[in-house]
DSSP file (Angstrom, degrees, kcal/mol; ACC not computed):
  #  RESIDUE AA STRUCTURE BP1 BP2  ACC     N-H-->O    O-->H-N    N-H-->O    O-->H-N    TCO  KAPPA ALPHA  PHI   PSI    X-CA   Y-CA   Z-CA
    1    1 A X     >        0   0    0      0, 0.0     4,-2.2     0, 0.0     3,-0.3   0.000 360.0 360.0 360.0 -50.5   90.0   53.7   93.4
    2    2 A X  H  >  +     0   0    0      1,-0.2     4,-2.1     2,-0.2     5,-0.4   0.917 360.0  44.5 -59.8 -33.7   92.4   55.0   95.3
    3    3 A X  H  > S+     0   0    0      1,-0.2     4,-3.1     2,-0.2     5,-0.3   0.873 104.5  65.2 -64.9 -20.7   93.7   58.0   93.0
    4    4 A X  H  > S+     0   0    0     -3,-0.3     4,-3.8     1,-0.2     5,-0.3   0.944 109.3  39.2 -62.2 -31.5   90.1   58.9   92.3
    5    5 A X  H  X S+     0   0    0     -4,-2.2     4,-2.2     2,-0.2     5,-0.3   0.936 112.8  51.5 -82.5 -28.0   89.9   59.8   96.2
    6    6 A X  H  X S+     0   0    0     -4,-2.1     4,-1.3     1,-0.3     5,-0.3   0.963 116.1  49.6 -72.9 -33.5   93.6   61.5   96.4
    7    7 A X  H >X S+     0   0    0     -4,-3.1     4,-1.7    -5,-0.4     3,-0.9   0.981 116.9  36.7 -66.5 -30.0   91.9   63.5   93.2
    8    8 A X  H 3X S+     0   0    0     -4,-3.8     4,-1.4    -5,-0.3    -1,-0.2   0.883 114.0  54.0 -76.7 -20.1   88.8   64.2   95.2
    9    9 A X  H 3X S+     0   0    0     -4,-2.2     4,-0.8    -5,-0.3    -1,-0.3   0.564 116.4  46.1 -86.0 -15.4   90.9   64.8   98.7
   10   10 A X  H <X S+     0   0    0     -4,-1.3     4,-1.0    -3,-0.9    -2,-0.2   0.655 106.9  51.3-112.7 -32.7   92.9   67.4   96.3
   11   11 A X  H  < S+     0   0    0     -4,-1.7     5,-0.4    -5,-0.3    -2,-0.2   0.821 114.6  51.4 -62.4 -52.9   89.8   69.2   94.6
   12   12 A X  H >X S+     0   0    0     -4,-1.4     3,-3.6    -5,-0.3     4,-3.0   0.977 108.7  47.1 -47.1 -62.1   88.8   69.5   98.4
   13   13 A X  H 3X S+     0   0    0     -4,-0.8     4,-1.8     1,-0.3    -2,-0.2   0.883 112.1  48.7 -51.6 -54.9   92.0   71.0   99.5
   14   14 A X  H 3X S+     0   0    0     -4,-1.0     4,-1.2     2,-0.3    -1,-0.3   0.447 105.9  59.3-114.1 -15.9   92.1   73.4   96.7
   15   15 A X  H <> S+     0   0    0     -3,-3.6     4,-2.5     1,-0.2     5,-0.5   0.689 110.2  44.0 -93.0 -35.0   88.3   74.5   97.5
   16   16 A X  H  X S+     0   0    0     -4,-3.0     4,-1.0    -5,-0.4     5,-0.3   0.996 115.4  42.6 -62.4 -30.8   89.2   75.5  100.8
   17   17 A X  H  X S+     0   0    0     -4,-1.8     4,-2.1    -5,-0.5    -1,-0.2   0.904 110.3  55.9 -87.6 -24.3   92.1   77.1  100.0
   18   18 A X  H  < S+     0   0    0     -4,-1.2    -1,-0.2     2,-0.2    -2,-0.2   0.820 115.3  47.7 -17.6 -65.9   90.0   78.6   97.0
   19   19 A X  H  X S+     0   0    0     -4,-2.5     4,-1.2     1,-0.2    -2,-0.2   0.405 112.3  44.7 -71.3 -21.8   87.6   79.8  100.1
   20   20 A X  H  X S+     0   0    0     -4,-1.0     4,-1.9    -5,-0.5    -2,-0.2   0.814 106.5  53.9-107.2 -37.6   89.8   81.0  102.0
   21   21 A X  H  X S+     0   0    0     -4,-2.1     4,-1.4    -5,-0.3    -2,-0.2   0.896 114.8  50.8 -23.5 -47.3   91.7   82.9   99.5
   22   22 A X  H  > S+     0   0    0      1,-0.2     4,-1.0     2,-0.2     5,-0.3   0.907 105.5  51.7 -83.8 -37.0   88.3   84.3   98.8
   23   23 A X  H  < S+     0   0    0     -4,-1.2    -1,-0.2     1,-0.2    -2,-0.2   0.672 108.6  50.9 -44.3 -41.0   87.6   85.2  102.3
   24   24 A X  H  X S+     0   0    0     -4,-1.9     4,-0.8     2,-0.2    -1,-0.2   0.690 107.8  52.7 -72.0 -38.5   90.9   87.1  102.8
   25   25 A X  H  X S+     0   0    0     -4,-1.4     4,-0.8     1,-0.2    -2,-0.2   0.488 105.4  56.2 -90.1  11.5   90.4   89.1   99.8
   26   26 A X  H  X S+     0   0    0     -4,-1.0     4,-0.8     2,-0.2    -3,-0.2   0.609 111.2  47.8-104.6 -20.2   86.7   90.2  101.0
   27   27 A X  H  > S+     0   0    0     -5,-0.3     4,-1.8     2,-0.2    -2,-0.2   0.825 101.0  54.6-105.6  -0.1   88.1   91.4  103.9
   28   28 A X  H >X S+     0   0    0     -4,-0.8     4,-2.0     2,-0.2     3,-0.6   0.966 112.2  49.7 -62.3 -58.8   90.7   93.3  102.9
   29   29 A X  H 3X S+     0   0    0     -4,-0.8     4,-2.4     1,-0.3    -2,-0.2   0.775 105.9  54.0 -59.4 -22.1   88.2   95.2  100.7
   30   30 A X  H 3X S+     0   0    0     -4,-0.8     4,-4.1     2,-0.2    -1,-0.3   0.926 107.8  48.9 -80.3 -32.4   86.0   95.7  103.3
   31   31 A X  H <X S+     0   0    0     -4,-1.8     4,-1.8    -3,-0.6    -2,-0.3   0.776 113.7  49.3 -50.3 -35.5   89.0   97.2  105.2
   32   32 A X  H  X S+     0   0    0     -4,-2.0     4,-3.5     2,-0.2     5,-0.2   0.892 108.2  55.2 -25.4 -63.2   89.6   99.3  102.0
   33   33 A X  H  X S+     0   0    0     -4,-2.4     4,-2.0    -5,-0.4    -2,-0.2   0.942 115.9  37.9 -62.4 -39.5   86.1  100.1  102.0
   34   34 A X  H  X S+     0   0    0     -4,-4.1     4,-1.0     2,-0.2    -2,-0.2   0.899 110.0  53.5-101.4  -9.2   86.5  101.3  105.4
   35   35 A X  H >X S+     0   0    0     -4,-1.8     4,-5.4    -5,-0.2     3,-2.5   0.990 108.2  55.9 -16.8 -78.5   89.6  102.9  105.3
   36   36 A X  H 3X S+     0   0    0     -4,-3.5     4,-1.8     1,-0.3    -2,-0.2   0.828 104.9  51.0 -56.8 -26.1   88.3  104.9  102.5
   37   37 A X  H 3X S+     0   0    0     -4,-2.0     4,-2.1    -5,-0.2    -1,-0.3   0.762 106.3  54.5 -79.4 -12.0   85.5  106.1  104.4
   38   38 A X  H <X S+     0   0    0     -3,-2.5     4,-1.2    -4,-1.0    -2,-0.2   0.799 108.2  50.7 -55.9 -60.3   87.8  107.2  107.3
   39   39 A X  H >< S+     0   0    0     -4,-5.4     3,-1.0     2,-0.2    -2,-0.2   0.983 114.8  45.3 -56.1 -70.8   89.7  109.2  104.8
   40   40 A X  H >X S+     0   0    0     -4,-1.8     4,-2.5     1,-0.3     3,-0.7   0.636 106.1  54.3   5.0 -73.2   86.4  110.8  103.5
   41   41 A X  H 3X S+     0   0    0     -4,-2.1     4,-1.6     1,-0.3    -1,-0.3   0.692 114.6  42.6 -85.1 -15.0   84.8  111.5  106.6
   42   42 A X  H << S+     0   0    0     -4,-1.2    -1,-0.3    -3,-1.0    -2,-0.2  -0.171 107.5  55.6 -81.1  32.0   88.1  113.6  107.7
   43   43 A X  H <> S+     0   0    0     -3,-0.7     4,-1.3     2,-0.1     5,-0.3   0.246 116.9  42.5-121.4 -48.6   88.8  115.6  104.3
   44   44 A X  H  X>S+     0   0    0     -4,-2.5     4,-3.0     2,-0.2     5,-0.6   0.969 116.2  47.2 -52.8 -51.6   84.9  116.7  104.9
   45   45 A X  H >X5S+     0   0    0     -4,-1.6     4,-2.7     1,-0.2     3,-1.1   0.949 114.4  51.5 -39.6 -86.1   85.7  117.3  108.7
   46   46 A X  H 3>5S+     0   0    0      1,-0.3     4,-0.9     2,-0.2    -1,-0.2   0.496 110.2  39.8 -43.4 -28.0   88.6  119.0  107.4
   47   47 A X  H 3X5S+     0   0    0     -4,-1.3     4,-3.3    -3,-0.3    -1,-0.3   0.829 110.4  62.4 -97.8 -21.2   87.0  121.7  104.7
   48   48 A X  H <X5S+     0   0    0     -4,-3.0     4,-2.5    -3,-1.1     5,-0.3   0.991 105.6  46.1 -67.7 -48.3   84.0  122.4  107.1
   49   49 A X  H  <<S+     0   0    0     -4,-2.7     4,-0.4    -5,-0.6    -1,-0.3   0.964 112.1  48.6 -51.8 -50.0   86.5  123.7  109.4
   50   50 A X  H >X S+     0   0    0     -4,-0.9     3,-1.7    -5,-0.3     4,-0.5   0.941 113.6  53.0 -42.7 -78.2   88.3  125.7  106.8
   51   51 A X  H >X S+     0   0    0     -4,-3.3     3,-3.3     1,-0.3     4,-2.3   0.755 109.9  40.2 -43.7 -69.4   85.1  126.9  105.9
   52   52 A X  H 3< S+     0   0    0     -4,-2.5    -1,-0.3     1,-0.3     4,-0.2   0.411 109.9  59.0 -64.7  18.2   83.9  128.0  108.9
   53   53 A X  H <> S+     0   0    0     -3,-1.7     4,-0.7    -4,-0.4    -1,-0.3   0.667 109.7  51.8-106.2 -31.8   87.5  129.6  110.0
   54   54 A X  H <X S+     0   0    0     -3,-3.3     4,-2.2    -4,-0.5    -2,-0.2   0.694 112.8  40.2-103.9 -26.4   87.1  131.8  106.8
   55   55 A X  H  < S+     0   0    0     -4,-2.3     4,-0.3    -5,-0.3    -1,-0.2   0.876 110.3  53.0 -98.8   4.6   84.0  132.9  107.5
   56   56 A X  H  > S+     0   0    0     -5,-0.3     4,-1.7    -4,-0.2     3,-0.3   0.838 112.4  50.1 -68.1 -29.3   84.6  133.4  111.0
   57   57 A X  H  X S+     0   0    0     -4,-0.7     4,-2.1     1,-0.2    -3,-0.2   0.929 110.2  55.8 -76.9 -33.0   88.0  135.7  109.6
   58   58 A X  H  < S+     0   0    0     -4,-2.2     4,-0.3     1,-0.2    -1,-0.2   0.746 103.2  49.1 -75.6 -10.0   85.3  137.4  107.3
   59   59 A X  H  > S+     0   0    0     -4,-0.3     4,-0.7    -3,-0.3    -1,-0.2   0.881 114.3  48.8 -78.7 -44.3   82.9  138.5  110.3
   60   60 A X  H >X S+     0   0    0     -4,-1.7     4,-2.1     1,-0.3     3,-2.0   0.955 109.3  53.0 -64.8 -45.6   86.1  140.0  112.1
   61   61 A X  H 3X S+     0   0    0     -4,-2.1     4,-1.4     1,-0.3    -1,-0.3   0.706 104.4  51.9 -53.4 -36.7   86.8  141.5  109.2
   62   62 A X  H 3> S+     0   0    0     -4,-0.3     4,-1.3     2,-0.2    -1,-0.3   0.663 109.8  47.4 -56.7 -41.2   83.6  142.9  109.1
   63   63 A X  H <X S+     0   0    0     -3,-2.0     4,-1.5    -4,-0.7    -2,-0.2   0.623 109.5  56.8 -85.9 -22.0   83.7  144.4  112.7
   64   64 A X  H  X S+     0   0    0     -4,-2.1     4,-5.1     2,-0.2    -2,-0.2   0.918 107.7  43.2 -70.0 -57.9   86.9  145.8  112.0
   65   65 A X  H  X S+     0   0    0     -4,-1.4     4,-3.3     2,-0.2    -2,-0.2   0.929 114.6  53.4 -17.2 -79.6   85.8  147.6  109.1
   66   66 A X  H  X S+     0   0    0     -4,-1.3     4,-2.7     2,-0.2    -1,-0.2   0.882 108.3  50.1  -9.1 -81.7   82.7  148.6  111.1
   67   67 A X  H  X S+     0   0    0     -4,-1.5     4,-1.5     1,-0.2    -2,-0.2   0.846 106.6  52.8 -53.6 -39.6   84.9  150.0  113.9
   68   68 A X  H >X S+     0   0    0     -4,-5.1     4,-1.7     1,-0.2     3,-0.8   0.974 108.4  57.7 -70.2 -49.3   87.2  152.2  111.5
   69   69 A X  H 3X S+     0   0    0     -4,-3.3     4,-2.0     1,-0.3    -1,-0.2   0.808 107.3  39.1 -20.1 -61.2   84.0  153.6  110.3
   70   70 A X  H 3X S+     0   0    0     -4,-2.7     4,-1.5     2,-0.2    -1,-0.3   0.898 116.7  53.6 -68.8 -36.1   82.6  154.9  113.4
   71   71 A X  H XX S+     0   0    0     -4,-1.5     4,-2.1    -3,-0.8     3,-1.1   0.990 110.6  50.5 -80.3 -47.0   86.3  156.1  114.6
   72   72 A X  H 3X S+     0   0    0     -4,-1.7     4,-1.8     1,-0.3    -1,-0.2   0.809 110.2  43.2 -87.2 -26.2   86.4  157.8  111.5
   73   73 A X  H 3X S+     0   0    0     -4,-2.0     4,-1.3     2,-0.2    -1,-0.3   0.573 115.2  53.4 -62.1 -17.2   82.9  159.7  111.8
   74   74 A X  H <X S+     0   0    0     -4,-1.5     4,-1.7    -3,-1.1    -2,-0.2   0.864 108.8  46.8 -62.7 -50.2   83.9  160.4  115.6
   75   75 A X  H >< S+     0   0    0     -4,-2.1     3,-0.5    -5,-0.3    -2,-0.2   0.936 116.0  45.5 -68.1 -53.4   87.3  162.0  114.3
   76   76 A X  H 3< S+     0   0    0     -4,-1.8    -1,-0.2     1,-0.3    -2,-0.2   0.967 109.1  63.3 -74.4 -43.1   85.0  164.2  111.3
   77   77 A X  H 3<        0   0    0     -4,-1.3    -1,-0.3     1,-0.3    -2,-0.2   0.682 360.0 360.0 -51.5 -30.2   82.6  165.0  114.3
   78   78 A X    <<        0   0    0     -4,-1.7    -1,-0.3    -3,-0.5    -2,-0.2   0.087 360.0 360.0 -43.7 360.0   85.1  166.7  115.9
């Protein structure tokens, strides 16, 4: 009788530790999971700013353009 219970006290032990095994690797992945979403949501942060920096440089670019235009129709008016 008694070894069936040290087996059954040892089948116990080994589901907890089983469970807890399992427990530790579901929250690492959920830390993964959010990790990865961290990364994500800064690489998106990160091109919309590029974006909008390039098209801000393309507006200037634009005004500059603009401006030599007019200086240079001032200059023919002359």
């Amino acid at each position: 009788m008694q070894t069936r219970e040290k087996r059954g006290e040892g089948r116990d032990e080994r589901r907890g530790e089983r469970e807890e095994r399992e427990e530790r690797v579901e929250r690492r992945e959920e830390r993964v999971k959010r990790r990865e979403k961290r990364i994500e949501r800064r690489r998106k942060r990160r091109e919309k700013r590029g974006r909008e920096e390039r098209e801000e440089k393309r507006e200037n670019e634009k005004v500059e353009e603009r401006g030599e235009e007019r200086e240079k129709k001032r200059e023919e008016m002359r």
